[in-house]
C-alpha positions in Angstrom: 214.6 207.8 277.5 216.2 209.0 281.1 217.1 206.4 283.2 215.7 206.2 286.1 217.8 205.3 289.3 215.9 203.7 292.7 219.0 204.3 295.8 218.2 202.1 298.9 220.4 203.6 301.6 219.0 204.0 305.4 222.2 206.2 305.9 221.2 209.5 305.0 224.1 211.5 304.1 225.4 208.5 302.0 222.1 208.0 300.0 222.6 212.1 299.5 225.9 211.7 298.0 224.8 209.3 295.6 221.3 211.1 294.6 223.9 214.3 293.5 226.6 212.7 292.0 224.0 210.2 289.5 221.7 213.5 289.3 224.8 215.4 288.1 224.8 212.0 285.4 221.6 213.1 283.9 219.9 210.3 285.8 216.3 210.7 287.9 216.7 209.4 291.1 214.7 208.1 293.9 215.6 207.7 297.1 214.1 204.7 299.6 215.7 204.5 303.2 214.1 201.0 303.9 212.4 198.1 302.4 208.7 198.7 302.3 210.1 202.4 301.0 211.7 200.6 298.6 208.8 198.2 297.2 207.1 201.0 296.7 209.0 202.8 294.6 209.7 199.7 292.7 206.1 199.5 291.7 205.3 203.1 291.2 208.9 204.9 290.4 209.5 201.7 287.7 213.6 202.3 288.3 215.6 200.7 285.7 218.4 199.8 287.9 218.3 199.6 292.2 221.5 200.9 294.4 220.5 198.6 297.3 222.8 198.4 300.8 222.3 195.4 302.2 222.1 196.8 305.6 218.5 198.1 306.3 216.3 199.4 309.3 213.2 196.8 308.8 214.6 193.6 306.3 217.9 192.5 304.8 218.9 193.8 301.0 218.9 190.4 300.1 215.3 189.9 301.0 215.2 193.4 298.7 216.8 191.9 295.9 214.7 188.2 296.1 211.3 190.3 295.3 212.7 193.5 293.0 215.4 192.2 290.7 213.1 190.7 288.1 211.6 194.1 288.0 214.8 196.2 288.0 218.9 195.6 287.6 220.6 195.2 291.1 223.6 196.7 292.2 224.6 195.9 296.0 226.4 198.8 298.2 227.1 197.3 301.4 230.1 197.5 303.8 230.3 193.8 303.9 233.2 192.0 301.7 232.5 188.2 302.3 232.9 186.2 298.8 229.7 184.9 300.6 227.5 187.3 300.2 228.4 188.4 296.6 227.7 184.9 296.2 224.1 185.2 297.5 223.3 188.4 295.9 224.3 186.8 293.0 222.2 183.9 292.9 218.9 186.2 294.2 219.9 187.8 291.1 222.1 191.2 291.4 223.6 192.4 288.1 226.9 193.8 290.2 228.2 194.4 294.0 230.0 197.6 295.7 232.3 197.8 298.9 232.0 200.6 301.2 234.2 202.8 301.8 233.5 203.4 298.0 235.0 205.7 295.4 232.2 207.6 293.6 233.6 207.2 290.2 233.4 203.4 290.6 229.8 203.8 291.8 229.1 205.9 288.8 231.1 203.5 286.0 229.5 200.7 287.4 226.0 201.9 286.9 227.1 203.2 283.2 228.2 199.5 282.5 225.4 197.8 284.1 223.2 199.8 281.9 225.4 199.7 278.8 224.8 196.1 279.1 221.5 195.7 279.3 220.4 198.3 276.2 217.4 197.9 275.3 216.5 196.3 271.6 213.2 196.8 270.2 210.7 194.1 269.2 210.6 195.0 265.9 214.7 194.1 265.0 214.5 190.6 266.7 214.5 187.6 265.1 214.4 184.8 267.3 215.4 180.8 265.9 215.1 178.1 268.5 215.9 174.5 267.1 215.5 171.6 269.1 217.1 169.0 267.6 220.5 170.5 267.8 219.5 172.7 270.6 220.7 175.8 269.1 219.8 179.2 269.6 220.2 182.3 267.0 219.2 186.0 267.9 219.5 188.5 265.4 221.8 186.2 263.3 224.2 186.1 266.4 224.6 182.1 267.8 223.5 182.0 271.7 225.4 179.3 274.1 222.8 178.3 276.9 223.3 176.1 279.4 221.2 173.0 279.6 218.4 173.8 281.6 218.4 177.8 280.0 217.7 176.3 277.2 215.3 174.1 277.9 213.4 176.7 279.9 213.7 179.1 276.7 212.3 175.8 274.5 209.2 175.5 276.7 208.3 178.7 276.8 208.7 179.1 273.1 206.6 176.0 272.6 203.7 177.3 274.8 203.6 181.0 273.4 200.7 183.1 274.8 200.5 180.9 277.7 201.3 182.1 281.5 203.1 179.5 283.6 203.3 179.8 287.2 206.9 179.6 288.6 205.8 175.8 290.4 204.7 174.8 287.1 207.6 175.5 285.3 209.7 174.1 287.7 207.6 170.8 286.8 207.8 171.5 283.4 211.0 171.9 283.3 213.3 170.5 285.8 210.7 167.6 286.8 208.1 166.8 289.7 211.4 165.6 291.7 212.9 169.3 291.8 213.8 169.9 295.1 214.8 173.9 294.8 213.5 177.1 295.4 211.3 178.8 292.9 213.9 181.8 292.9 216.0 179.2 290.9 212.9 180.0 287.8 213.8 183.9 288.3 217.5 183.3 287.7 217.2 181.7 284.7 214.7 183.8 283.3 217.4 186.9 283.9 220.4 184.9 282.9 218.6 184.4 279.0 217.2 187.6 278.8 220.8 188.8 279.4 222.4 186.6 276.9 219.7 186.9 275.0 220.3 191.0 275.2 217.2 191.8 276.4 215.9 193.5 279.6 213.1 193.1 281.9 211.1 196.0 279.6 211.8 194.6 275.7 211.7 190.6 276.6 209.8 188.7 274.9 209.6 186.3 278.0 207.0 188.8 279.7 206.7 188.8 284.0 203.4 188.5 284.9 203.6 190.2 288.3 202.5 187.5 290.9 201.9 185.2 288.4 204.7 183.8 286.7 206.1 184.5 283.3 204.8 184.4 279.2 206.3 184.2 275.6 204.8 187.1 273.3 
């Protein structure tokens, strides 16, 4: 299947030469030159993976990425270098960042390994063993190291299958009535199993219920 490629980039000639040169790549591309433009075409384009500046006309890319990267893979483009702000786009859940000025290749190898990472696996090759007692994890005969709380989250989930959890009650669930964090922290551990797990957003068998919360299949 062609991938399809969302750009968020309010500076016009800049989001044209990234629409050629990933055209060029075999990719279909979308281009959103703010926010709401952006939302939008997360719903209805469906974009496997987001070029998002962090720079835009109306809201910040990081308010972007908080509400899109459980939907799609997030790389940030922005002119800013700060350790800081990796850091953030990080933890809202970006799957890579680029600094302008940038070289297009870069652009174009890291969108090829961000995708390379994430290939998609279909339901019917997985095989899934969760064990409790020694907290051990096996996907397709391959042992899975999760942290603590991944694994619990991945436990409860399995335990509950069929069964759509809200992100408050998982946190309750799962990291106790006592938890005083944001319910983003739910979002970033949902990515950070799917990817170890090597799933994406579109073969997981931890489903998103959009404006809901999340489900085992």
């Amino acid at each position: 299947m062609d991938k399809r490629i969302l750009i968020v980039e309010d500076e016009i000639a800049i989001n044209d030469i990234l629409s050629r040169a990933l055209k060029k790549e075999g990719y279909i591309i979308k281009s959103a030159y703010n926010g709401e433009e952006a939302f939008d075409y997360v719903e209805s384009f469906k974009p496997h993976l987001t070029l998002l500046d962090i720079m835009l006309p109306d809201i910040t890319g990081f308010d972007v990425a908080s509400k899109i990267s459980e939907k799609t893979y997030v790389i940030m483009v922005t002119a800013k270098d700060d350790i800081s702000d990796k850091l953030k786009g990080a933890d809202l859940g970006a799957d890579d960042y680029i600094t302008k000025p940038f070289d297009i290749r870069e652009v174009k190898m890291r969108v090829k390994m961000v995708l390379r990472r994430k290939n998609k696996i279909s339901e019917e090759d997985k095989t899934l063993m969760i064990d409790e007692e020694t907290r051990t994890v096996i996907n397709n005969s391959i042992n899975i190291n999760l942290k603590r709380k991944e694994f619990d989250l991945l436990y409860f989930l399995y335990s509950n299958k069929n069964r759509v959890f809200t992100r408050d009650e998982l946190l309750n669930k799962v990291w106790g009535m006592d938890f005083f964090g944001d319910d983003r922290t739910v979002d970033v551990h949902i990515r950070r199993i799917r990817e170890k797990l090597g799933e994406n957003r579109e073969d997981s068998i931890i489903k998103t219920i959009f404006g809901v919360g999340y489900v085992m299949r």
